[in-house]
TIRO-764056 format. One record per residue (C-alpha): y, x, z; residue in three letters. Coordinates in nm, 2 decimals. Layout:
<pts>
> Y X Z ALA
...
</pts>
This chain:
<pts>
> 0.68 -11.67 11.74 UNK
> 1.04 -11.75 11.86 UNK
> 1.22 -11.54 11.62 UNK
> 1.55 -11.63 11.88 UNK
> 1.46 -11.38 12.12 UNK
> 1.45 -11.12 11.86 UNK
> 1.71 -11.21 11.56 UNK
> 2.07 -11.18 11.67 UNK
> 2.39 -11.32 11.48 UNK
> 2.76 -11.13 11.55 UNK
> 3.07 -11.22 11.36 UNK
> 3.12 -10.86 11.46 UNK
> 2.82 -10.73 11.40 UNK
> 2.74 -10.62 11.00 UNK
> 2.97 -10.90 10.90 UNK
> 2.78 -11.15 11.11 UNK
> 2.45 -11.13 10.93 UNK
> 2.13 -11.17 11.13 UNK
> 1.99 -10.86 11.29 UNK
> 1.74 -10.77 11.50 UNK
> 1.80 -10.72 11.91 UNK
> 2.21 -10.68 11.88 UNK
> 2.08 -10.32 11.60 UNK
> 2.26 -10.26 11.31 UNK
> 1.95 -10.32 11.12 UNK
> 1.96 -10.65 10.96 UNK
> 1.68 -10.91 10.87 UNK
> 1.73 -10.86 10.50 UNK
> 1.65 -10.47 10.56 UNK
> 1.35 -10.52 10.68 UNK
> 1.24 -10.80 10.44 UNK
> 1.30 -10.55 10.12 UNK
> 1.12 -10.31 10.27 UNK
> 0.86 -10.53 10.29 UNK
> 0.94 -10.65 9.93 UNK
> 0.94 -10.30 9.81 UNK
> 0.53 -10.32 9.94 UNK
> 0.53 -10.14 10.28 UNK
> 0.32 -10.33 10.54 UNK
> 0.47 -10.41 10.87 UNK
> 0.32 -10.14 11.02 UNK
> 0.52 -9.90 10.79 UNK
> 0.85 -10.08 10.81 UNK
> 0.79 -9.94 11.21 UNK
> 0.69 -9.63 11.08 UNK
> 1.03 -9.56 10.92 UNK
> 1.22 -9.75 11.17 UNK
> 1.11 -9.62 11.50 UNK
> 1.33 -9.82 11.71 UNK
> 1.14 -10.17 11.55 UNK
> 0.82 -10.28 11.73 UNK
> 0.60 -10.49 11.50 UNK
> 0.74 -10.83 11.68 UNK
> 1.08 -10.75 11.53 UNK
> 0.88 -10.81 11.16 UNK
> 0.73 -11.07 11.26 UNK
> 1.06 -11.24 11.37 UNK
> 1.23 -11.16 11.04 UNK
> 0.93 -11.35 10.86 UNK
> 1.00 -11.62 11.11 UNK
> 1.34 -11.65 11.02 UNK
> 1.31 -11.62 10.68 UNK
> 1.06 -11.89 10.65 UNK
> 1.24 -12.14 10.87 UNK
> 1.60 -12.06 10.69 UNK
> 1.36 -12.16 10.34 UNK
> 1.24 -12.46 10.50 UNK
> 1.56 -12.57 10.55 UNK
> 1.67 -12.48 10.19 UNK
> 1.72 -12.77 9.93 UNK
> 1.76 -12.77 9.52 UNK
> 2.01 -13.00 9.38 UNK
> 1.81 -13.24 9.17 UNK
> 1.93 -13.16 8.76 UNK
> 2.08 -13.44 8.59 UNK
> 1.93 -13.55 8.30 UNK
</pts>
């Protein structure tokens, strides 16, 4: 999965944040509907205009931008 060909970033677009193919729905949308418990398959359900590639990308994404994450180590 090359979440580039689906995920899109704007400075014009919904503030810059991440969406998917140049939409106005963002990555985060569709990851709290899948927080909220829908499957992918109902995230397309109540976004018609999302195939099930554009949920996969989001994941994609998401897991790569949290790879990339750090903690600052606590002082002791």
């Amino acid at each position: 999965m090359n979440w580039r060909e689906v995920i899109t970033i704007d400075p014009d677009q919904r503030s810059g944040k991440p969406c998917i193919r140049g939409m106005r729905v963002t990555v985060a949308d569709v990851l709290d509907y899948l927080a909220a418990g829908l499957t992918p398959e109902e995230v397309v359900q109540e976004l018609p205009y999302l195939e099930l590639n554009d949920v996969r990308a989001c994941l994609a994404f998401a897991a790569e931008r949290e790879r990339r994450l750090t903690a600052p180590i606590a002082a002791e």
